[in-house]
Phi, psi and omega in degrees: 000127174261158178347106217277149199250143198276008145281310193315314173312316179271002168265349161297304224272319165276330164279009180265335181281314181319315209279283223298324172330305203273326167276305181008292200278009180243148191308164191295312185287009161277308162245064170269296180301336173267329161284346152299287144004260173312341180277311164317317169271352182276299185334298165324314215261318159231038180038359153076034187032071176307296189325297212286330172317293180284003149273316156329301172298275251285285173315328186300306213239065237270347160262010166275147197274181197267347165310320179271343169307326193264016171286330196269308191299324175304301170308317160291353191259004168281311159317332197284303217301338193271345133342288188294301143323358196238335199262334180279014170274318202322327202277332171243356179304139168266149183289341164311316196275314173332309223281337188274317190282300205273144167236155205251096232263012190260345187250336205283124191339260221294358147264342182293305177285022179281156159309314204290328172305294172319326180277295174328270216282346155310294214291332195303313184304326193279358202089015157323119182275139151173169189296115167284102203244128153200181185280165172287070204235150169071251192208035208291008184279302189288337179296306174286331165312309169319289194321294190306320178285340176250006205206253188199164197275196204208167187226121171273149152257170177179163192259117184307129142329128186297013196233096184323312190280334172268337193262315204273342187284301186297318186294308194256023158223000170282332213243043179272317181250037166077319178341154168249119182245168191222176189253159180240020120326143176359053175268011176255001176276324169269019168261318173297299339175286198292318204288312188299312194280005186086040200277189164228134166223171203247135165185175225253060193299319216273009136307134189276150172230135172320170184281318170333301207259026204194148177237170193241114155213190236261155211191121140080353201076333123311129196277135179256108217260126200252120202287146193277343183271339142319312176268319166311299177308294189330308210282323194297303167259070195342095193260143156311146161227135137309084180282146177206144192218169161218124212235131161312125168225128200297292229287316178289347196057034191221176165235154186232144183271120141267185140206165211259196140307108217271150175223148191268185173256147170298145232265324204238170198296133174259134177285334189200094197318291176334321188278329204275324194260009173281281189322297208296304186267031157260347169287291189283356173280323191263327174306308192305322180295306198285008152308282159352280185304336184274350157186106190260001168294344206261002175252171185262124207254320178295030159268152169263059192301345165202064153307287195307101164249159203287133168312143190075327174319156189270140149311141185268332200252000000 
């Protein structure tokens, strides 16, 4: 992509500073209800990339009709909004106030006294390393932000926004209570680095991926093509991985972090690496749907998750 011209950067860039300027200063549920708002009129106003949404639904939920289907898409895009509202707080939110909206479902009795909560935190003490993997669900912006302000911070991956002056604005109010980002562009000797040292990072799986960077399993019953490198980073530093999502819940007026099964490398020597790295990421591919399926108003359905098809395959899109 070429470069952005520094008008072009700054006609980006004020008016994404303006709006989020401008809920800043407003209490959080007014702007919450106003980034709610705006998310409801763009959906009108450019249909919200219908199409690719509701072939997406069509494969999640082949058995729901397209009324509910186009119920499901609305509702997510009213989730972006509450999103976006709730990321114009980061500047002045406190951990107290963290500590009210988000809840941490890892703190909660009957996981603090699981085997599997024990094991985490045995292997984590020895200095175990490891990856927070979820979908673009909910509210994951607040979800590692909370995490870093109760637990300890994280170094995320992610690809910088093409617009330098916005990406440096999101970097610092993403990195408040210390979290970090790295480019996940050549990004693996310091994803190995921070894994080694028993750090923990973070990342976005639920995304098409080139075929280069990527294996195709199952998603939805459909094959998806995922990135590979996430199973890869594991097996080189038995890292732990973690699915984890943070999901809006009406009835608590909070979001609540969830989290999946945690999945490991194999423990003893692997004979055939492919397979191993087959296994981790259809594994950590099947936590991210059933994320989904547990609140499927809440993810973004306008992404093209399985552009990238198996050779011969027809395009879906």
């Amino acid at each position: 992509m070429a470069k952005k011209t520094t008008f072009q950067v700054w006609a980006e860039y004020l008016p994404v500073r303006a709006i989020l300027g401008i809920l800043s200063i407003l209490p959080r549920k007014l702007a919450v209800g106003t980034g709610v708002a705006l998310a409801k009129t763009f959906y009108f106003l450019t249909g919200g990339r219908k199409d690719i949404a509701l072939k997406n639904l069509a494969i999640a939920f082949p058995e729901k009709d397209e009324g509910q289907r186009l119920a499901l898409l609305k509702a997510s895009f009213a989730n972006l909004g509450r999103v976006l509202g709730d990321f114009s707080q980061f500047d002045k939110m406190t951990r107290l106030q963290l500590d009210e909206l988000v809840e941490f479902e890892f703190e909660s009795p009957e996981f603090v006294n699981s085997p599997e909560r024990k094991h985490i935190d045995a292997e984590r003490e020895k200095g175990r390393g490891m990856i927070l993997v979820g979908p673009h669900l909910g509210n994951w912006e607040i979800g590692v932000f909370a995490y870093s302000a109760a637990r300890e911070p994280l170094t995320y991956l992610a690809r910088p926004l093409d617009n330098p002056k916005i990406e440096e604005f999101v970097a610092r109010l993403r990195s408040r209570f210390g979290n970090r980002s790295i480019n996940k562009t050549n990004s693996v000797s310091a994803a190995f680095e921070i894994l080694r040292s028993g750090g923990i990072l973070g990342a976005l799986p639920d995304v098409n991926m080139h075929p280069k960077d990527g294996i195709f399993v199952p998603f939805f019953g459909v094959e998806a093509c995922t990135t590979r490198g996430l199973a890869m980073l594991a097996i080189r530093t038995n890292a732990l991985i973690m699915p984890m999502c943070c999901v809006w819940n009406d009835e608590k007026s909070k979001y609540v972090v969830r989290y999946g099964s945690v999945i490991e490398p194999a423990a003893t020597g692997i004979t055939d690496r492919n397979a191993e790295i087959y296994r981790l990421t259809a594994e950590m591919t099947a936590e991210m749907e059933a994320f989904i399926r547990f609140a499927p108003d809440q993810w973004i359905w306008t992404h093209k998750r399985w552009k990238t098809r198996p050779p011969g395959e027809s395009p879906i899109y």
